[in-house]
C-alpha positions in Angstrom: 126.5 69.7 41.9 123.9 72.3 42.4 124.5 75.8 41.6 122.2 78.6 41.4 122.7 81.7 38.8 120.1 84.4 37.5 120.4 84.2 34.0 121.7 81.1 32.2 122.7 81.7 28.0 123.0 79.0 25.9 124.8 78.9 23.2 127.9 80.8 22.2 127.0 82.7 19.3 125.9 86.0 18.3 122.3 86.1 19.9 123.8 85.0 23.6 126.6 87.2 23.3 124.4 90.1 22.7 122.0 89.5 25.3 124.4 88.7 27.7 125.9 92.4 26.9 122.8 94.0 27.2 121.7 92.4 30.5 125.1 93.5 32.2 124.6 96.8 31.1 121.0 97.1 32.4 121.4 94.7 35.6 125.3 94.6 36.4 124.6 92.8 39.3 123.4 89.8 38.1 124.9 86.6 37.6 125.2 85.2 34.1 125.9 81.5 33.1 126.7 80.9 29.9 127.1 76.9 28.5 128.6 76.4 24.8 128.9 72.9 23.8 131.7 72.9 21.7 135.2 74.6 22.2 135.0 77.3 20.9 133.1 81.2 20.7 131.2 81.3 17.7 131.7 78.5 16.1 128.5 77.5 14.4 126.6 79.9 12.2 128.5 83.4 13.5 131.8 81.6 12.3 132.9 84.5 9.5 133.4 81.5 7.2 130.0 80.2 7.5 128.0 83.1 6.7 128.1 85.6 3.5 128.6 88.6 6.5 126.4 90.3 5.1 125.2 93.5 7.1 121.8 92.4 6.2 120.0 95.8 5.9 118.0 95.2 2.5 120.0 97.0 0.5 120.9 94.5 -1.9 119.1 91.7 -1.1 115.8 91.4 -3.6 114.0 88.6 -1.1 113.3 91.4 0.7 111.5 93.7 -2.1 109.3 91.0 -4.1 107.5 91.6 -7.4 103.8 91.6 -7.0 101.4 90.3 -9.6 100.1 93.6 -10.3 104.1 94.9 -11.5 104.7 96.8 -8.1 107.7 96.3 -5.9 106.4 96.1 -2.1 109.1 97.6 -0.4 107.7 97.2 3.5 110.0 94.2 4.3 113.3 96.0 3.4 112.6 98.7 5.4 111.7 96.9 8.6 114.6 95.1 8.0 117.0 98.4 7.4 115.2 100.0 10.5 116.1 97.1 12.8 120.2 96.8 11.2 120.0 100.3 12.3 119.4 99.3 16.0 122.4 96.9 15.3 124.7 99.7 14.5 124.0 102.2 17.6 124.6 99.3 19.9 127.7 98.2 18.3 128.9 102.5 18.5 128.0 102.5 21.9 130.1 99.4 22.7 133.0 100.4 21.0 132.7 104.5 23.3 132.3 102.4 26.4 135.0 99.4 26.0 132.5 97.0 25.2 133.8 96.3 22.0 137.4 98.0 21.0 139.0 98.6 17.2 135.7 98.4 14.9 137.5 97.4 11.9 138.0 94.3 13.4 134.2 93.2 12.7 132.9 95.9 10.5 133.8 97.4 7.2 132.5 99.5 4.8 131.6 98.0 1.6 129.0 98.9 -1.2 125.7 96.7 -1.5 125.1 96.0 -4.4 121.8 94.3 -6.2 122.6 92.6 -10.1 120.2 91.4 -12.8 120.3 90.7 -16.4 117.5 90.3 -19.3 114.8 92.8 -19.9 112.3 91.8 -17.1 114.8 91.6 -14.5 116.3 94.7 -16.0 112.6 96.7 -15.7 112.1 95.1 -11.9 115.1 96.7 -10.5 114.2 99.7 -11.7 111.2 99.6 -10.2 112.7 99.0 -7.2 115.0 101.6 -6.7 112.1 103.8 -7.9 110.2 102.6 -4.9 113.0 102.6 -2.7 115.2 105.5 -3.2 112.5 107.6 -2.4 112.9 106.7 1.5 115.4 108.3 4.2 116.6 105.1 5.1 117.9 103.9 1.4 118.8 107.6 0.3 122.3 107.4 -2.2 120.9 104.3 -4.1 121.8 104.6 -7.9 120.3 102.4 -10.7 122.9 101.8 -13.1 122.2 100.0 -16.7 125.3 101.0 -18.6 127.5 98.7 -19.7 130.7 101.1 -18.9 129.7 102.3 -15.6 129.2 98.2 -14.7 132.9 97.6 -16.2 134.2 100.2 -14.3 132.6 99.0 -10.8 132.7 95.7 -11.4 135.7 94.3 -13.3 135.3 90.8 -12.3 132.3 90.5 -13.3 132.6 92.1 -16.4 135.3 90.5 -17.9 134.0 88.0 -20.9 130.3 89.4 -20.2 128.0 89.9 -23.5 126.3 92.9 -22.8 123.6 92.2 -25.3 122.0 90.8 -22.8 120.8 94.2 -20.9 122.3 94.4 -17.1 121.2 97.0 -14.4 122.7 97.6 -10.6 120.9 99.0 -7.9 124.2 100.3 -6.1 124.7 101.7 -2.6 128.2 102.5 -1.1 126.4 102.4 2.4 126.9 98.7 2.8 129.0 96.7 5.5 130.8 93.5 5.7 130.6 91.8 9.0 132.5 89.4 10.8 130.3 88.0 13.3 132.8 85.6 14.8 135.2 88.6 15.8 132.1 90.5 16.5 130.9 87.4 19.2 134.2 86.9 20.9 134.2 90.8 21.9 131.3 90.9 23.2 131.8 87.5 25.3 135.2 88.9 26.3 133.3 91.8 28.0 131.3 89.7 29.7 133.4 87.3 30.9 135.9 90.3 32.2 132.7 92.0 33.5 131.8 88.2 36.1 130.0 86.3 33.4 131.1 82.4 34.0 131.3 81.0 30.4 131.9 77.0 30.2 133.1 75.5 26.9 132.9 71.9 26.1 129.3 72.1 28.4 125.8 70.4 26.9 123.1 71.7 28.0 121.0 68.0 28.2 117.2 69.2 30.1 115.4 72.0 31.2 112.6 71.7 33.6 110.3 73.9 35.0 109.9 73.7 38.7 106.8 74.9 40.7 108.7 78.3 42.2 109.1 79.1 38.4 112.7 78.7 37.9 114.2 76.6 35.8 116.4 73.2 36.8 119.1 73.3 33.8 121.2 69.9 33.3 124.8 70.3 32.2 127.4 67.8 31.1 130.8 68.3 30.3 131.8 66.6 27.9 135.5 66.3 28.5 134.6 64.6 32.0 131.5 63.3 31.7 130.3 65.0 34.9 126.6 66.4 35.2 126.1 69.6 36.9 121.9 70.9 38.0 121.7 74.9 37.5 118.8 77.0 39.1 118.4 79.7 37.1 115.2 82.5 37.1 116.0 83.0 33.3 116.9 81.1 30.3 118.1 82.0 26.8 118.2 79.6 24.1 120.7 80.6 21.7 121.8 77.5 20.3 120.8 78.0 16.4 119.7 74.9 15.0 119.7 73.5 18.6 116.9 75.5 20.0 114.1 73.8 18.6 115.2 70.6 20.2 115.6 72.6 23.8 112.7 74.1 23.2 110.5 71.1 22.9 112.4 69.9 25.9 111.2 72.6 27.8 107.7 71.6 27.3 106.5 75.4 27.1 103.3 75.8 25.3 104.7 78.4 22.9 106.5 75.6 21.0 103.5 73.5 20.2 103.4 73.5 16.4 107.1 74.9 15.9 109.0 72.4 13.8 112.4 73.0 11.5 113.6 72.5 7.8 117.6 72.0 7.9 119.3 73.1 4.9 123.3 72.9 4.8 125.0 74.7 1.9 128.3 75.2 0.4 130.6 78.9 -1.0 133.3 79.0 -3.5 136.0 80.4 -1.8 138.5 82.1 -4.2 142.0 81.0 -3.8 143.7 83.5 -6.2 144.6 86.9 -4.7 144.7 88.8 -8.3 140.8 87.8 -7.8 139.6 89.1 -5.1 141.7 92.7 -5.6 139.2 92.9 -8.8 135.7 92.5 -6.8 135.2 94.9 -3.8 131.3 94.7 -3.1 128.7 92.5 -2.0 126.6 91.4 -5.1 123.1 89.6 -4.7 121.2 88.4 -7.8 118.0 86.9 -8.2 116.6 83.2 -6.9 116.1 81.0 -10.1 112.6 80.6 -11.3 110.9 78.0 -8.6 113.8 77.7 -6.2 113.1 79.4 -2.5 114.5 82.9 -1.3 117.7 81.4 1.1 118.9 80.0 -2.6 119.9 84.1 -3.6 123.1 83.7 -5.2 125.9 86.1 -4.1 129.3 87.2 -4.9 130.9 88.6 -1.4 133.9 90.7 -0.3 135.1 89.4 3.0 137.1 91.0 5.4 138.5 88.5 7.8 141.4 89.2 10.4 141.9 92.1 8.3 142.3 90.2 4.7 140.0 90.6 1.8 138.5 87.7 1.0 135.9 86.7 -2.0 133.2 84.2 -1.5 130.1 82.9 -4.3 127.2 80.8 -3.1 125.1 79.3 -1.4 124.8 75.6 -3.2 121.9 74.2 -1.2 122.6 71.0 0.4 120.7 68.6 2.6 121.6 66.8 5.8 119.1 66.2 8.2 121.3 67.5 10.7 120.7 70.9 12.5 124.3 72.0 13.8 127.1 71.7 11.4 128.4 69.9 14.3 125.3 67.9 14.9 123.8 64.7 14.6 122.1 62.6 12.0 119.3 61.9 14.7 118.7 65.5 15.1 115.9 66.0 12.6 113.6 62.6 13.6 114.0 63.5 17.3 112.5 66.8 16.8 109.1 65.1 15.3 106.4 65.6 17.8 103.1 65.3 18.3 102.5 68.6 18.1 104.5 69.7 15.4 104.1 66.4 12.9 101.0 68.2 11.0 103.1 70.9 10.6 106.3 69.0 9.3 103.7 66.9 7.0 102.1 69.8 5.7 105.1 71.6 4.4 106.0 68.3 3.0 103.2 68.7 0.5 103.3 72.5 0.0 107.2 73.1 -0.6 107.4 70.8 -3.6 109.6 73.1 -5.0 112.2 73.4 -2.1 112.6 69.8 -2.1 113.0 69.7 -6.0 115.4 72.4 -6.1 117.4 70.2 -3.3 117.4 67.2 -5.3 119.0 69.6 -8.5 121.4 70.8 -5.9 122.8 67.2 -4.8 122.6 65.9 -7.9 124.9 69.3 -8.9 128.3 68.3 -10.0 131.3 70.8 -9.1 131.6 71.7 -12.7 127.8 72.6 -12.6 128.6 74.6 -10.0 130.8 76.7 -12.0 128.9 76.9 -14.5 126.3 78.8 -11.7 129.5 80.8 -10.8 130.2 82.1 -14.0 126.5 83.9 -13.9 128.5 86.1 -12.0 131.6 85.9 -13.4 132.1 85.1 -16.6 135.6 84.1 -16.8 135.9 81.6 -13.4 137.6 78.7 -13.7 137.4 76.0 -11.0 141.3 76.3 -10.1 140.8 79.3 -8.9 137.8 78.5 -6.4 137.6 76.3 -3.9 134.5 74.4 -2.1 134.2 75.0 1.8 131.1 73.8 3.8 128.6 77.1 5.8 126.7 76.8 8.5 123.6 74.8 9.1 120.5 76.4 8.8 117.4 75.3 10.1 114.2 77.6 8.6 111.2 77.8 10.8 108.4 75.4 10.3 105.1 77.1 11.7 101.6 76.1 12.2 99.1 76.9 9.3 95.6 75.3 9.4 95.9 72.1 9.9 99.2 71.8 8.3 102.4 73.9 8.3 104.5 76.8 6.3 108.2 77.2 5.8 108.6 80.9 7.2 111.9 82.5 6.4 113.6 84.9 9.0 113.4 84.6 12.5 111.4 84.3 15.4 112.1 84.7 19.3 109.6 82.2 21.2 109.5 83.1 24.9 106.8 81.1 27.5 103.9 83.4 28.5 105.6 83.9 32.2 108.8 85.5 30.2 111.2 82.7 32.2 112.5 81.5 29.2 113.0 82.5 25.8 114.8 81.3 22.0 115.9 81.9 19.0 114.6 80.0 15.7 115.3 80.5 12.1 118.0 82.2 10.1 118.8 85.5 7.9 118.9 88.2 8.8 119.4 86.6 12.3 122.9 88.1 12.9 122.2 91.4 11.0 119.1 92.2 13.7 120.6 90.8 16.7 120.3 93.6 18.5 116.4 94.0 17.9 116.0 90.8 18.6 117.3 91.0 21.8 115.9 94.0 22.9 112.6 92.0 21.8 113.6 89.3 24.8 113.8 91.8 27.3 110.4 93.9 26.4 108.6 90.3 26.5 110.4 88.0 29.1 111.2 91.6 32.0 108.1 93.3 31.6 108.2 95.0 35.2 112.2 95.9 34.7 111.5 97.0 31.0 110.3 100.5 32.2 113.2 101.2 34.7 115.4 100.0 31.5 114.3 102.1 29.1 116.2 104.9 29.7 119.1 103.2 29.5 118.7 101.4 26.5 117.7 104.5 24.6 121.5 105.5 25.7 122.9 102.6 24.1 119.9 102.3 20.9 118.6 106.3 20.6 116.2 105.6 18.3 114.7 103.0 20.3 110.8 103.2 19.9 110.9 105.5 16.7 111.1 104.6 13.4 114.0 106.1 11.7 112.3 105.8 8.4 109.1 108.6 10.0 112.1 110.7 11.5 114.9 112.1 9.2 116.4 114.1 11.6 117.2 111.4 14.1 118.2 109.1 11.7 121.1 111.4 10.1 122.0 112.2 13.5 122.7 108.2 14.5 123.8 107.7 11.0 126.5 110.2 11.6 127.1 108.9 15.1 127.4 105.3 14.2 129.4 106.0 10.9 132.2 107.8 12.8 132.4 106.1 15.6 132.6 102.5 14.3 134.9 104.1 11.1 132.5 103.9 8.2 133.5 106.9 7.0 132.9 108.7 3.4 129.2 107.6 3.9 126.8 109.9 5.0 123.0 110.0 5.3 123.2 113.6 3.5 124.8 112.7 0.5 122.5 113.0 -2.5 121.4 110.7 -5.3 124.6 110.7 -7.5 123.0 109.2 -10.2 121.3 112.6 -10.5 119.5 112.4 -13.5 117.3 109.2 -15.4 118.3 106.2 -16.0 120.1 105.6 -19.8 117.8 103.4 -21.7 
């Protein structure tokens, strides 16, 4: 069968689903194909259980504001980062005024960020870094915290059993949200389904190939009847998380030359005892161990789920070379090219340190991992925790010289004629889905783009202004976004409440 469509999404997670909103909002009147392999929406990496849900706005996350040699905290990253979450937020307000998206609470709830270090260096960095970050609109309400009662009183859990001889310090904000992607994807897909969108489950997407009048021939099995369909589409979204590289490549689009990926798996203690979790109600990040790579951030997570509190510690690194949870073990030696084996080699001999902090990983026994656990809280025994697999994550693998880098983050690849466009890499990902997106339309609809703007500045006001250069605006969508999608008792206006130095 031969079918033509305008747009064809691949993948049914949080980047398609997004994408696919925006375009029906923009172009209503174009037809949307969207082919998930599995049977499911979101069943990869937006799954709620395979991801920290983490309303990645660099709040708490210290990847994000590095130490530099000199002492300083370079604070740049965390912005950009809050300033594209932000984007994130006024889509998501706009969906839920105009039935996009209906009760908020069902993806997004409040819950305080919250950034933890102990010993006297640490201690001295994150003071620093609120110093360099509460300063800016965008991160206003940040405390530092260093007292041993005021951390008891916030954070029972993790007090409990903790020798405070060994100096602690928090950088707290009760701006912070929980997310649960999964609910968040199925909304949106629901809307665009409802709205004429055909969406096919159990569907591979197998080939793409570029023909001569620029569209793309898009082969499609499903795999329930084994029965190969041929798609014409103008326009093609990779969204397939660790199984865009391989489409990619498949492609044969210039732009991928040199790409290659670095799958990681991981694991989270998932707590199993209620009393637990009603003692922990923030999102806690530490600090990498010395030598081991950014994505290792330990983390101790409120979850809201389907409405129920949940409590998650991790990520124990893992290795498969697999790049779906749901992939195969072929996946990583079929994505060696010619192109990209430099690259692959090169990281190879750089990232010495990621594979040796792999090999402590695997070699991690589940006591070990408690023992990591009880960083965080002091007290944990193993009964009450137990081991559940995340997503895959495959980090971007780019060019460098005549080798390659592991780059964290994300990265939309789109061919120079803007046909076709993907997705590679990992957090924030979700968090700046939105951005992202808006991204694929400026590059791959250049002659639309213009006629779009205006309405995309209804759904994103901000759009082309950094809220961080314009107070105003920004507690104007702050206040927008926080009412409409019920975030309430945080405001853009409320002060410091530290209000006066930090206790030595």
């Amino acid at each position: 069968m031969t079918e033509k469509t305008d747009v064809v999404l691949i993948g049914a997670g949080i980047m398609s689903a997004t994408l696919g909103a925006l375009l029906r909002q923009l172009q209503p009147e174009w037809s949307i194909s969207l082919f998930e392999r599995l049977d499911a929406v979101a069943a990869e990496s937006s799954d709620p259980w395979n991801n920290a849900g983490t309303g990645h706005s660099a709040l708490c996350e210290l990847n994000y504001s590095p130490q530099q040699p000199d002492g300083s905290v370079d604070v740049s990253k965390a912005i950009d980062i809050n300033e594209r979450f932000q984007v994130s937020r006024q889509f998501w307000a706009y969906g839920v005024e105009n039935g996009l998206l209906s009760d908020p609470s069902g993806f997004i709830n409040p819950i305080p960020h919250v950034s933890f270090v102990h010993g006297a260096d640490d201690v001295e960095y994150l003071r620093k870094r609120y110093e360099a970050l509460s300063r800016h609109p965008l991160f206003e309400g940040m405390e530092y915290i260093d007292s041993p009662e005021e951390f008891t009183r916030r954070l029972p859990l993790m007090a409990k059993g903790r020798d405070f001889s060994d100096p602690v310090a928090l950088n707290w904000t009760d701006a912070g949200t929980d997310i649960d992607f999964g609910s968040l994807t199925k909304e949106l897909l629901a809307y665009l389904g409802k709205s004429g969108a055909n969406l096919a489950f159990g569907h591979e997407v197998r080939n793409l190939t570029k023909q001569s009048d620029g569209t793309w021939l898009v082969k499609v099995r499903n795999l329930r009847t084994r029965e190969t369909r041929t798609i014409i589409s103008k326009f093609v979204f990779v969204g397939a998380g660790g199984g865009a590289l391989p489409l990619l490549q498949k492609s044969g689009i210039k732009e991928i030359a040199g790409f290659g990926g670095f799958p990681v798996s991981g694991q989270f203690f998932r707590c199993t005892n209620p009393e637990l979790i009603k003692l922990h109600e923030a999102k806690v990040y530490g600090k990498a161990a010395v030598g081991a790579p950014p994505m290792s951030v330990p983390h101790l997570d409120t979850r809201v789920i389907n409405g129920q509190p949940g409590l998650l510690f991790g990520p124990y690194a893992g290795w498969t070379p697999k790049f779906l949870k749901d992939g195969k073990l072929t996946d990583l030696i079929k994505s060696v090219r010619a192109g990209n084996l430099f690259s692959m080699l090169g990281v190879g001999v750089t990232e010495l340190g990621l594979v040796k902090y792999l090999v402590s990983e695997l070699l991690k026994s589940e006591a070990g991992k408690v023992h990591t656990l009880q960083e965080f809280v002091p007290k944990a025994e193993g009964r009450d925790w137990e081991l559940i697999t995340a997503g895959q994550r495959v980090q971007i693998i780019r060019r460098q010289g005549a080798g390659g880098v592991l780059e964290l983050g994300t990265a939309v690849i789109a061919a120079e004629d803007g046909s076709i466009a993907g997705l590679l890499g990992a957090s924030p990902g979700a968090s700046t889905c939105v951005s992202a997106m808006v991204d694929v339309l400026q590059r791959c609809f250049p002659r639309e783009y213009a006629d779009w703007t205006p309405k995309l500045k209804e759904m994103v006001p901000s759009l082309g202004v950094k809220l961080s250069e314009n107070q105003a605006l920004y507690r104007e969508v702050w206040d927008w976004t926080s009412k409409t999608l019920n975030l309430t008792g945080v405001s853009a206006n409320t002060p410091n409440r530290m209000g006066v130095a930090p206790t030595a």
